[in-house]
C-alpha positions in Angstrom: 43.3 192.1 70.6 42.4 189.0 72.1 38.6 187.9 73.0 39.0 185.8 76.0 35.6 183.7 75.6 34.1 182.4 78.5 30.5 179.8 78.6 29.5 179.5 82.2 27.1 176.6 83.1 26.8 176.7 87.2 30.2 177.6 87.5 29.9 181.0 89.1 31.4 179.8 92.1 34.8 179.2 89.7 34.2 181.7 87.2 35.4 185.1 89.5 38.8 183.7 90.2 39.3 182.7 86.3 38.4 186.5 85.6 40.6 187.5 88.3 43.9 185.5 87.2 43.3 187.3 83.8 43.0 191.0 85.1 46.2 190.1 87.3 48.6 187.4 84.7 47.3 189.7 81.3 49.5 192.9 80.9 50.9 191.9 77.5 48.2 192.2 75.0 44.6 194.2 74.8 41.8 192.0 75.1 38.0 191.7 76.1 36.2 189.5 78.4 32.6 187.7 77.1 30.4 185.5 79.3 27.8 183.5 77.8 25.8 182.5 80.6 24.0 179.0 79.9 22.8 179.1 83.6 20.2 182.3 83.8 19.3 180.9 87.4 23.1 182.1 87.6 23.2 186.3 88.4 26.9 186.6 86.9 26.5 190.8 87.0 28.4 190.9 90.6 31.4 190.3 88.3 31.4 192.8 86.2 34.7 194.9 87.0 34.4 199.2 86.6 38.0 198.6 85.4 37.9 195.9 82.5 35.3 195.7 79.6 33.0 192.1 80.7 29.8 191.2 77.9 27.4 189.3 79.8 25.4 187.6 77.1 22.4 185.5 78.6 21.4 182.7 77.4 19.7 179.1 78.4 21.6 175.7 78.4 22.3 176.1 74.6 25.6 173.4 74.9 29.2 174.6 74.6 29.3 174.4 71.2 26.2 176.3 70.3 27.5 179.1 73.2 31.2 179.4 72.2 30.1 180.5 68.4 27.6 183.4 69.9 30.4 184.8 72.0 32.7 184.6 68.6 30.3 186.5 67.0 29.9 189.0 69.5 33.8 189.2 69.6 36.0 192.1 68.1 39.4 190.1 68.8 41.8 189.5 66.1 42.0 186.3 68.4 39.3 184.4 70.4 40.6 182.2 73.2 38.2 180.4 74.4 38.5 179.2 78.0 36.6 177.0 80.3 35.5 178.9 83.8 37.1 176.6 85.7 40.5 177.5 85.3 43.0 180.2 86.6 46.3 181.6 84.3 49.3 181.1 86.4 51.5 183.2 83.8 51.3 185.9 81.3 52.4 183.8 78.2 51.0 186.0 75.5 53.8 187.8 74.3 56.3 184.5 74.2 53.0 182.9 71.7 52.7 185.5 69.6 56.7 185.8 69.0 56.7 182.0 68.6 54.0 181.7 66.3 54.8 184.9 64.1 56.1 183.4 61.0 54.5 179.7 61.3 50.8 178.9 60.1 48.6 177.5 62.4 45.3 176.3 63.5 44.5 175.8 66.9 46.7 176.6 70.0 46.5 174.8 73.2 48.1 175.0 76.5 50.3 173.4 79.3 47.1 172.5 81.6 47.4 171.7 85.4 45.2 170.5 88.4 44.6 172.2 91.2 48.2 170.1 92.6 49.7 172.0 89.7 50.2 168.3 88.4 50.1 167.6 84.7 47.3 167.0 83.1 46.7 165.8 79.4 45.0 168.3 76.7 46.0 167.4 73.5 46.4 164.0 71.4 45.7 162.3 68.2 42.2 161.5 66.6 39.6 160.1 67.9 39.7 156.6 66.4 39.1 153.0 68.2 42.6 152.3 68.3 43.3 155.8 69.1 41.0 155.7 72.0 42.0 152.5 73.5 45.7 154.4 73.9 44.4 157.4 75.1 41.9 155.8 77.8 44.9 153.8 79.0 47.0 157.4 79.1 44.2 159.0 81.3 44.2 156.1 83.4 47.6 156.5 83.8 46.8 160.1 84.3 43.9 159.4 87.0 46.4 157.0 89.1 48.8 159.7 88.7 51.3 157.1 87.2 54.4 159.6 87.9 56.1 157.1 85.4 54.0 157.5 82.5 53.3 161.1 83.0 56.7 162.6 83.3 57.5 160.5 80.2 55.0 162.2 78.2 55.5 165.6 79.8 59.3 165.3 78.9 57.8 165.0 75.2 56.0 167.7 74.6 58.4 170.0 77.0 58.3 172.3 73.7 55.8 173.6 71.4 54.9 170.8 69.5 52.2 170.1 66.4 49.6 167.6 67.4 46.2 166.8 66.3 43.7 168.2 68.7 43.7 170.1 71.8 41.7 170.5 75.0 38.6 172.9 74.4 39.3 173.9 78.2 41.8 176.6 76.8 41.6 176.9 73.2 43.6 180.1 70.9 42.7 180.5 68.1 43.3 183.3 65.0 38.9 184.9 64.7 39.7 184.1 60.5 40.7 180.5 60.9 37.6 180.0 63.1 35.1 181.8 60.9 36.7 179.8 57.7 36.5 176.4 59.0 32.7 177.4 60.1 34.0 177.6 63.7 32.3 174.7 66.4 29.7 172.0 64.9 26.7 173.5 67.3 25.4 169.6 66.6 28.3 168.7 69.1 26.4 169.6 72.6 29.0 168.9 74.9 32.8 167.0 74.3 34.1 165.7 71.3 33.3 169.8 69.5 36.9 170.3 69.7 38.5 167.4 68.3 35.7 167.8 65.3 37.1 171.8 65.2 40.6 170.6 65.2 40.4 168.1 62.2 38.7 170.5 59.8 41.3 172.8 60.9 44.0 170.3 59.9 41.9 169.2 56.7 42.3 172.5 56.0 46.3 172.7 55.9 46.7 174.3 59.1 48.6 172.1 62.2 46.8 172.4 65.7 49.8 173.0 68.5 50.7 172.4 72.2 52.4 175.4 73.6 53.5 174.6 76.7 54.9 178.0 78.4 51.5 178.6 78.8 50.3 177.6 82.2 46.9 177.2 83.2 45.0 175.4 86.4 42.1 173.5 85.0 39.8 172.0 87.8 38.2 170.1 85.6 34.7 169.7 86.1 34.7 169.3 89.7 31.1 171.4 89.4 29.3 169.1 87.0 29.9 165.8 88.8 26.7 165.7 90.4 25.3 165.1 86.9 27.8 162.6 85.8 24.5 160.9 83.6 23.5 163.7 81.9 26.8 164.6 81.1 28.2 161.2 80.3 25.0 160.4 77.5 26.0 163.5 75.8 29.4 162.6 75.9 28.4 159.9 74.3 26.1 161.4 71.5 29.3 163.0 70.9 31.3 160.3 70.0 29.1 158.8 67.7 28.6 162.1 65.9 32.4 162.5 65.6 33.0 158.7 64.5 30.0 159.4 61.9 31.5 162.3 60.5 35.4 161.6 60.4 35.7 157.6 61.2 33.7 155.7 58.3 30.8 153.3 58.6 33.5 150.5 59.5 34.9 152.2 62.7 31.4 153.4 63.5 29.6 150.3 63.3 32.6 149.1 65.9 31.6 151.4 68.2 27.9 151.3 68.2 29.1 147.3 68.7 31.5 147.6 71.7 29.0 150.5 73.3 25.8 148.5 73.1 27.9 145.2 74.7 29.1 147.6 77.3 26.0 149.2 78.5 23.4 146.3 77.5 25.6 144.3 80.5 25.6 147.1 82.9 22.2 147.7 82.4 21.4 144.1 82.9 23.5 144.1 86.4 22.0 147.3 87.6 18.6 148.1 85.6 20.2 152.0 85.9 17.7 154.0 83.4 21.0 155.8 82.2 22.8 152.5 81.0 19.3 151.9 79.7 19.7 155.0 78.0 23.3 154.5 76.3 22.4 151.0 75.4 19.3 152.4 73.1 22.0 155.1 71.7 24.1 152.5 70.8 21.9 150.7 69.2 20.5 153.8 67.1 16.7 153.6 69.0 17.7 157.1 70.4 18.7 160.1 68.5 22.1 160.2 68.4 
């Protein structure tokens, strides 16, 4: 059986059509549906269904971390895949992953995921590093410009199931015993970076992360959260320096808390925004990071 696991922070508006493109697309395989609602303002029982077995577990802005491991524990899946509200399955894919995947050892499993255009977007890549990061901030760029050059390049690629080092936390399948053994998500990581950090201690582990790109998916991408693109963006940032502390070195660290306290130390400067304020005092290690 597979635990589809679902942490909703105000994304109610999104989150019935992501249940309903799984009552329709799934047909395949058993599974369960929990909700772990970071948004209690957020009355999430309209969508419980008389027909399918929905958990509703409340809870308070915990971070997606910290919510995704209480909806593993309350799972009974032989698989959890965990799965952003803000996406919709376009395709029963189930059966083709488990035939695929049958005799291989694996890790994490992510998917083919697509904007609301259906367009191609990127979920997967190598390590966070600084050389790493430079490349994949000029891919998303790419991405953002919709550079159809650059983008069918790379979906040419990965056009079959492919190991890579870390996939998008947006869709994420995983086997309940890997994720238990690798101590499943670092509850320090609030928001972003939680699934790169899952994905290397899966690989340090001797188990290669995948794309598997039969699996389609619409991913709207945070469309609800932009309205607190600060918020957001300083944990994002926490993020990375947690990640760079435990996987990158003190070298690579001290690089970043270099280049991110130049960066936001000028903005700040040019604006006098309290959030580059913010950043520039986490870079700098006057805020806890």
């Amino acid at each position: 059986m597979i635990s589809f696991i679902i942490v909703n922070y105000k994304s109610a508006n999104y989150l019935e059509d992501c249940l309903t493109s799984i009552f329709k697309i799934v047909s395949s395989t058993p599974y369960e549906i929990i909700i772990v609602n970071n948004s209690p303002e957020e009355n999430l029982n309209k969508l419980k269904n008389e027909k399918q077995k929905i958990i509703i577990i409340e809870s308070k802005n915990i971070g997606y971390s910290t919510g995704c491991n209480i909806g593993a524990k309350n799972s009974n899946g032989e698989y959890l895949f965990f799965l952003n509200p803000d996406t919709i399955l376009l395709n029963d894919f189930f059966s083709d992953l488990f035939q695929y995947f049958k005799n291989l050892e694996y890790g994490a499993i992510g998917f083919k995921l697509l904007d609301r255009n259906k367009q191609f977007q990127i979920s997967f890549g190598k390590f966070p590093s600084i050389v790493g990061e430079i490349k994949n901030k000029s891919i998303k760029n790419a991405f953002r410009k919709r550079n159809q050059k650059i983008i069918t390049k790379l979906e040419s690629k990965y056009i079959n199931p492919s190991p890579v080092d870390w996939v998008s936390g947006a869709a994420f399948f995983i086997k309940k015993a890997t994720f238990e053994m690798v101590g499943g998500f670092d509850e320090r990581f609030f928001l972003y970076y939680e699934d790169a950090d899952l994905c290397m201690r899966i690989s340090k582990s001797g188990f290669p992360n995948y794309f598997f790109p039969p699996g389609n998916i619409i991913h709207f991408e945070a469309e609800n959260i932009r309205t607190e693109f600060s918020y957001i963006y300083i944990h994002a940032k926490k993020s990375q320096l947690l990640y760079y502390k435990l996987h990158n070195g003190i070298f690579q660290t001290i690089l970043l808390r270099i280049y991110l306290s130049l960066k936001f130390g000028i903005k700040f400067l040019l604006s006098f925004k309290k959030t580059y304020l913010t950043l520039f005092l986490l870079a700098i290690g006057l805020k806890n990071d």
